[in-house]
Phi, psi and omega in degrees: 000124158248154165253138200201121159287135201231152196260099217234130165253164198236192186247153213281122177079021194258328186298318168289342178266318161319257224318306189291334173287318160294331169288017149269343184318124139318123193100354177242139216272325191190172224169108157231148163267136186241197174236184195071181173321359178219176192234355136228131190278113173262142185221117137332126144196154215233161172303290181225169199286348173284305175297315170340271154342287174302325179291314171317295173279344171270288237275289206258012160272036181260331178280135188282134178116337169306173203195325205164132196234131137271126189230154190236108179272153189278150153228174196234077183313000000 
């Protein structure tokens, strides 16, 4: 299993409605709104890292208001 946060900027006044729509993505664990450079937070997980990718790029950069996604996969040191 991986796991990833993925860091979403939104188009202005947008966060709560982006949040609440990726938290129905299947595969996605929790979605908040934050302050700061990014305006929702994700926290993911996928089979593989392929599953990752796909889940990112079909799902959830497809909900509209999104503007710009970072995903930070967890590892484990």
């Amino acid at each position: 299993m991986v796991q990833a946060y993925i860091l979403i900027q939104t188009e202005v006044g947008k966060a709560t409605a982006v949040a609440q729509a990726v938290s129905k993505v299947t595969g996605v664990l929790q979605a908040e709104d934050v302050t700061g450079p990014y305006d929702v937070i994700v926290r993911a997980e996928a089979d593989t890292v392929d599953d990752l990718g796909r889940l990112v790029v079909a799902q959830v950069q497809q909900v509209e208001g999104i503007t710009r996604t970072l995903t930070c996969p967890v590892v484990h040191l």
